[in-house]
C-alpha positions in Angstrom: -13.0 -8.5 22.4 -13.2 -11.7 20.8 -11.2 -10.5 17.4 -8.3 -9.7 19.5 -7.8 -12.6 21.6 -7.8 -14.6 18.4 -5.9 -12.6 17.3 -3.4 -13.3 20.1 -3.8 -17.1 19.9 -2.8 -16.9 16.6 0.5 -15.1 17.3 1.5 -17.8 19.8 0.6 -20.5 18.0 2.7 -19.2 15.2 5.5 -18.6 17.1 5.6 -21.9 19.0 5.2 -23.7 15.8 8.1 -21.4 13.9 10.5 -22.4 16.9 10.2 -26.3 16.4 10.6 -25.5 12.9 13.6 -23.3 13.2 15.5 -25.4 15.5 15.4 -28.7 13.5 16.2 -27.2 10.2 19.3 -25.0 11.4 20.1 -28.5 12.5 19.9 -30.4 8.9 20.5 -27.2 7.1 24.2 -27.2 8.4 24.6 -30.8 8.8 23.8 -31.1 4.9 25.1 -27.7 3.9 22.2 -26.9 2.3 21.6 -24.0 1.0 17.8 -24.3 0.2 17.4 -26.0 3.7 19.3 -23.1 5.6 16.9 -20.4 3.4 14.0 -22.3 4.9 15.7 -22.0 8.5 16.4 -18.3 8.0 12.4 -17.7 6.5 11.4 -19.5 9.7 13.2 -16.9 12.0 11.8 -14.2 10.1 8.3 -15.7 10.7 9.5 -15.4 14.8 9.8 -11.9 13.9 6.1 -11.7 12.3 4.5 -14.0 14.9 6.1 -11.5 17.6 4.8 -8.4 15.5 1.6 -9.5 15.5 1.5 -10.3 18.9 2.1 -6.7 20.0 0.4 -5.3 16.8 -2.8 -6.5 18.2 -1.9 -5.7 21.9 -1.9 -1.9 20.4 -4.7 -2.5 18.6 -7.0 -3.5 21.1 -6.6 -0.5 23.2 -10.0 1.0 23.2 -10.0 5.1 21.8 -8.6 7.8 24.5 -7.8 11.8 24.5 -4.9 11.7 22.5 -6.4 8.9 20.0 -9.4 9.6 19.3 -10.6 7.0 16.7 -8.4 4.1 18.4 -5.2 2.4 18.0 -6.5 0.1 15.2 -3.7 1.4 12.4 -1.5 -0.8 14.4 -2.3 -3.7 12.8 -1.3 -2.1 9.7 2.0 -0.5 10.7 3.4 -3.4 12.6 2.1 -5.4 9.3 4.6 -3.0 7.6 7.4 -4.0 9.9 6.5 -7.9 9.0 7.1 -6.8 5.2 10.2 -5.2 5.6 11.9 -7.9 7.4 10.1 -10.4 5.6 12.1 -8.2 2.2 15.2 -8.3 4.0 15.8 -11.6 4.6 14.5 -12.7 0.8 18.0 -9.9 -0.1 20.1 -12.1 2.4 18.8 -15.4 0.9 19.4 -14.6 -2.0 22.9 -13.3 -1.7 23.8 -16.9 -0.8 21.9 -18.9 -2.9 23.4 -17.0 -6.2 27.2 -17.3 -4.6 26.3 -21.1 -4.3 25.1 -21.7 -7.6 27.8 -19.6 -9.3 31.0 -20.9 -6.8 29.8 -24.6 -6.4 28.4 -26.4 -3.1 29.2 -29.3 -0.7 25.8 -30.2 -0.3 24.9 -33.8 1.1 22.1 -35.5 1.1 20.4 -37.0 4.1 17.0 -38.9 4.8 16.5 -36.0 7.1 16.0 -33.7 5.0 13.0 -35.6 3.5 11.6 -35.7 7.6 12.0 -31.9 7.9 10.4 -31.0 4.7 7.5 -33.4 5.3 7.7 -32.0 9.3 7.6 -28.7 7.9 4.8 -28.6 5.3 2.0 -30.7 7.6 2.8 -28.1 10.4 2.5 -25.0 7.8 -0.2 -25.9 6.3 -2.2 -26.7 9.9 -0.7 -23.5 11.0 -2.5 -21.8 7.4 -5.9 -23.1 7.4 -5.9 -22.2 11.3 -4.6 -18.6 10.9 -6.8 -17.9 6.9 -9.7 -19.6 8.9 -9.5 -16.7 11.3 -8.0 -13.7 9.3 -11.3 -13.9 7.4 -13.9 -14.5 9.8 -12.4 -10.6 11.8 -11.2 -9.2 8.3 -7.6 -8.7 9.9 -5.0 -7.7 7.9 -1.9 -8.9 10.6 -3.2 -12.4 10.8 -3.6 -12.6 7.2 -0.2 -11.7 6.7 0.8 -14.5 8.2 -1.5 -17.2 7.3 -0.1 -16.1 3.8 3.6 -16.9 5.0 2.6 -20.2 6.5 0.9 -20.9 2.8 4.1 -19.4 1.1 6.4 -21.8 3.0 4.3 -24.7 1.9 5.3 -24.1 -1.5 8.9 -23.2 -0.9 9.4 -26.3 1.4 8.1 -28.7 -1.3 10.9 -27.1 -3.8 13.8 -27.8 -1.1 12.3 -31.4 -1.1 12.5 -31.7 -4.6 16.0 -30.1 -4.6 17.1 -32.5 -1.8 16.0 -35.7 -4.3 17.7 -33.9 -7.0 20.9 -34.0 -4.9 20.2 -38.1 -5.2 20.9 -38.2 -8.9 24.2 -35.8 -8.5 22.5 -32.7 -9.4 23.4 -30.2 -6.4 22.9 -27.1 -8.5 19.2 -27.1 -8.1 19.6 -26.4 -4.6 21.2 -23.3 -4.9 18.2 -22.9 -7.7 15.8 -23.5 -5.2 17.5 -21.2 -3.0 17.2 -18.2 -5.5 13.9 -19.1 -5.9 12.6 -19.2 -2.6 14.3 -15.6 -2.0 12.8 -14.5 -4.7 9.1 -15.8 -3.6 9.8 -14.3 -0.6 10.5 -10.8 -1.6 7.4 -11.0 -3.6 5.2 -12.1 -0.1 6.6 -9.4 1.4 6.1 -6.8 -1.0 2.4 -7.1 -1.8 1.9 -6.6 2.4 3.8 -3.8 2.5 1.8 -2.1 -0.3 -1.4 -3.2 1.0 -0.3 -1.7 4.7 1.0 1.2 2.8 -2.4 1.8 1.3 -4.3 1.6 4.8 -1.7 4.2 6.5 -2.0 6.4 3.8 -5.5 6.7 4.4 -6.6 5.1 1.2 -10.7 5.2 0.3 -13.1 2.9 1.2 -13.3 -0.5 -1.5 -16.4 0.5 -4.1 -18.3 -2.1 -2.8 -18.2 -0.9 0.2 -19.2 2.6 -0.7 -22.0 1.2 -2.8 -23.5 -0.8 0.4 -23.5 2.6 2.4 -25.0 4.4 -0.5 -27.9 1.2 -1.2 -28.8 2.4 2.4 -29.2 5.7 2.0 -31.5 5.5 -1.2 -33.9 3.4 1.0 -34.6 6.3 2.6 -37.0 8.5 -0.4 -36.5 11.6 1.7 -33.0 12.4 0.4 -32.7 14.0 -3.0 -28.9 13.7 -3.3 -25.9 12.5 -1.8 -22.7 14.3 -1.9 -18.9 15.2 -0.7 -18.6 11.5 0.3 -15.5 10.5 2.2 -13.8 7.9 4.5 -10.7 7.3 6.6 -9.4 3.9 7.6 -10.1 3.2 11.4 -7.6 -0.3 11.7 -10.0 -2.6 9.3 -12.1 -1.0 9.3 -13.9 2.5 7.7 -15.4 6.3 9.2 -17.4 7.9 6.6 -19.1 11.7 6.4 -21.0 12.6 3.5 -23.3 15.2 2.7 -27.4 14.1 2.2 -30.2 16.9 0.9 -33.8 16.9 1.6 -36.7 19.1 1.4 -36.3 22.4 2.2 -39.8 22.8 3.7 -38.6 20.5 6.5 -37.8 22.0 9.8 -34.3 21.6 11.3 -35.5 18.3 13.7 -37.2 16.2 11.0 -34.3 16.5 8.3 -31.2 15.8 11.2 -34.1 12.9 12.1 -33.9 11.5 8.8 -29.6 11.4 9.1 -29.6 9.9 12.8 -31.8 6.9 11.0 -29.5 6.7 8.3 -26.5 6.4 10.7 -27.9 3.7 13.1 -28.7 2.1 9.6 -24.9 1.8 8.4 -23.2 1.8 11.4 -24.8 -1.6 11.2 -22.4 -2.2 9.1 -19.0 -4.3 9.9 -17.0 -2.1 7.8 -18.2 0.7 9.4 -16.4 2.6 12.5 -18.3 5.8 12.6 -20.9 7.7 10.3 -21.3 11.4 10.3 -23.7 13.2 7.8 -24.7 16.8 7.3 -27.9 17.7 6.2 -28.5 20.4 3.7 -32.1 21.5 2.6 -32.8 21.4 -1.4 
């Protein structure tokens, strides 16, 4: 399926691009004893971690619905989206750790023209690696590569504050690296706490968004031969929805027109992206 293996090229991409990026700021990070540089080093090895969670998030996900899963593996994307969170929460504790000891105990930090070349490096390959993985995230509506087109965004914006703490360092002010160290921590934690509520949300079988509701419902008042509409409800499916809800009609129908009138209004919104599976019951009015 063509949502998956984009899925998967994202992943790799995102994982070969977060190992060049890794490797050469461990390198300046301790050369400079940096403390903003070595929190971008240890961000990049938690985005090793995501890159790899989404690769086998989505090799779960793509299995196709069996005896002992009956509506699929698609929740996979969110619970290994969780797992991306936590880490990502983690290492923002870590960083932060550090950064505060640094700006409270002093720091050795040295400045070097290389830490201009890995910022630059770093925010040209972010924000390629971004408008790749957003660019895809919204065309399938998927959560896990979301997740991380947000980091590469995210890093961006952290990367350009260890550049302007690295000129900073020019004109004898070290501090703001440890400064940009908190704050980068900081940003981090915040990243990785609005995906773990939003995966929470999605394993904890939150409803269907409104406007999703309303397009299902839209449908079903096309159809003039149902009086009401009730008891409606809807499980996440992965990204995406099954919904059952309860339509009446005529009374004076017989038993194969009215179930007629709900297998059109199922082929109708199952039409739907957002739609896994529709099941209605008909009662007569």
């Amino acid at each position: 399926m063509e949502r998956f293996e984009k899925t998967k090229k994202v992943s790799i991409v995102g994982l070969a691009g977060n190992i060049f990026l890794l490797i050469i700021k461990s390198i300046v990070g301790a050369i400079t004893n940096s403390q903003a540089m070595m929190a971008d080093a240890v961000n990049s090895a938690g985005d090793i971690f995501s890159s790899t969670m989404t690769f086998i998030g989505n090799k779960i996900a793509e299995k196709p619905k069996d005896d002992d899963h009956n509506l699929g593996h698609g929740k996979a994307e969110y619970l290994f989206s969780m797992f991306i969170s936590i880490s990502i929460i983690v290492v923002s504790i870590k960083l932060l750790i550090n950064s505060t000891q640094s700006l409270i105990f002093g720091s050795t930090y040295i400045f070097s023209w290389w830490l201009v070349v890995v910022c630059l490096t770093t925010i040209l390959t972010k924000v390629l690696m971004y408008v790749y993985a957003h660019k895809i995230a919204k065309q399938h509506k998927n959560l896990l590569i979301e997740a991380n087109a947000q980091d590469h965004k995210n890093d961006c914006i952290l990367t350009t504050l260890n550049l302007i703490a690295a000129f900073a360092s020019l004109k004898g002010m070290n501090w703001v690296d440890g400064i940009v160290g908190i704050g980068i921590s900081a940003w981090i934690a915040v990243a990785g706490i609005k995906i773990f509520i939003e995966s929470y949300n999605v394993l904890m079988d939150t409803s269907i968004d409104d406007s999703y509701k309303q397009k299902v419902i839209d449908i079903v008042n096309t159809f003039e031969a149902v009086k009401k509409i009730e008891h409606f409800n809807s499980t996440p499916v992965g990204y995406r929805y099954q919904i059952s809800f309860t339509i009446y009609v005529d009374g004076n129908l017989s038993t194969f027109e009215s179930h007629e009138i709900a297998n059109k209004i199922e082929k109708e919104i199952d039409k739907l992206e957002e739609i896994y599976l529709t099941v209605i019951h008909v009662n007569p009015i």
